[in-house]
N, C-alpha and C positions, 0 to 999 in steps of 0.2 A: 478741357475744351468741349463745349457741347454747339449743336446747330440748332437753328429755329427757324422754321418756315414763316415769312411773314408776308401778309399781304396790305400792300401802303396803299391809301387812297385821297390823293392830293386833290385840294381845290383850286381852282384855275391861278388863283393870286398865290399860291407855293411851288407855281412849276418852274420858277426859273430860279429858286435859291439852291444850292448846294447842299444838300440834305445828305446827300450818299457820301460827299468826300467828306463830311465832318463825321461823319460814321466810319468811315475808315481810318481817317486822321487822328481824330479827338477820342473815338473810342476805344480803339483797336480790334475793329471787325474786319474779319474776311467779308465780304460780301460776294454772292455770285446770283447774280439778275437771270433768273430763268424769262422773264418778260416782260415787256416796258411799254408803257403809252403816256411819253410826258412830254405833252405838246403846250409852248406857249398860250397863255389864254385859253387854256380849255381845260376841264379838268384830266385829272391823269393817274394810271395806275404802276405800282409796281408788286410783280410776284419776285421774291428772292426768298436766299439762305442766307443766314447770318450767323457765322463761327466767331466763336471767342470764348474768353470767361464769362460765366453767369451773370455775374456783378457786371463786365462790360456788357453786355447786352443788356441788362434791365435798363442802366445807364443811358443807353443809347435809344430806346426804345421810348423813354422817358423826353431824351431829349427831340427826338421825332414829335412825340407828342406837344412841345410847346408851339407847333406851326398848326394851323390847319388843315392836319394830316389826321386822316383817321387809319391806327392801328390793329389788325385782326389778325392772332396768332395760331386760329385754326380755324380761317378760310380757307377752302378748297376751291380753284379756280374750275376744274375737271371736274364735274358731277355723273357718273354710270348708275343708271338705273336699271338694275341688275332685275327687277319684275320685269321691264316692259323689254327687254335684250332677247334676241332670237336666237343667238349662240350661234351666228354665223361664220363668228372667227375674224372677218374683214379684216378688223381692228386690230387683231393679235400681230400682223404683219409688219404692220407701219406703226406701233408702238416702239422707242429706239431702248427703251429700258427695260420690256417685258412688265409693267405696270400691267397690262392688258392680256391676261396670258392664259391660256388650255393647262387648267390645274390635271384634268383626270383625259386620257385620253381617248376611254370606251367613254364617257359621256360625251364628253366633246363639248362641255361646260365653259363659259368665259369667265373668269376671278378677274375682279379688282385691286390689285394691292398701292392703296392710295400712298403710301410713304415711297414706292420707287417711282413716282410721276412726276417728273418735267415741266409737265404744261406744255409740251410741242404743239398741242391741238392736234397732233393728225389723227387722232381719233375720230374729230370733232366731221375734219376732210372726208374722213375717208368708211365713215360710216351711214350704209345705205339705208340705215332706219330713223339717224338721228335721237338714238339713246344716249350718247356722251353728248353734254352741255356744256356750255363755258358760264362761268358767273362775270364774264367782262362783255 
């Protein structure tokens, strides 16, 4: 079983077919939607995980691709611009996974580690310089 971060990005006329339960059904994906904006008539995203076998997820990712979805397997929702960062810490608080964390604590440095991030956004909230971005 392996996971894959994938980021879906639907056009307004694929938001209302079932795309995620044929992914669970037909492929045999775990899926877990860290974030969702799929509103009728407009277009719409999804950040998730997708667990399975290799072969079911190429499978499934393949079959995503015959709608008007576009597929990105290392988009990052969460952009840290780790030059323009004051090292304030803010963020290290309301991070719920420690993605955002004080690697050394005589510097008092803030790390990045993009594989434990969510996508909660409260980075995005709760940072008073607005160095975390969102790509949605």
């Amino acid at each position: 079983m392996v996971t894959k971060k994938l980021f879906l990005r639907f056009a307004k006329c694929e938001t209302e077919k079932p795309i995620v339960y044929h992914l669970v059904k037909d492929h045999h994906l775990i899926i877990n939607i860290f974030r969702a904006k799929v509103t009728p008539e407009e277009e719409g995203y999804l950040v998730l995980d997708v667990t399975g076998e290799e072969a079911d997820i190429e499978r499934g990712i393949e079959f995503v691709k015959t709608f008007d979805v576009t597929v990105d397997p290392v988009n990052k929702g969460v952009n840290w611009d780790s030059t323009r960062c004051t090292h304030c810490s803010n963020c290290t608080t309301h991070c719920p996974t420690h993605a955002l964390h004080v690697e050394n604590r005589q510097t008092m440095r803030v790390t990045f580690t993009e594989e434990l991030c969510i996508e909660c956004l409260a980075c995005l909230k709760n940072c008073p310089f607005g160095i975390c971005t969102s790509a949605f």
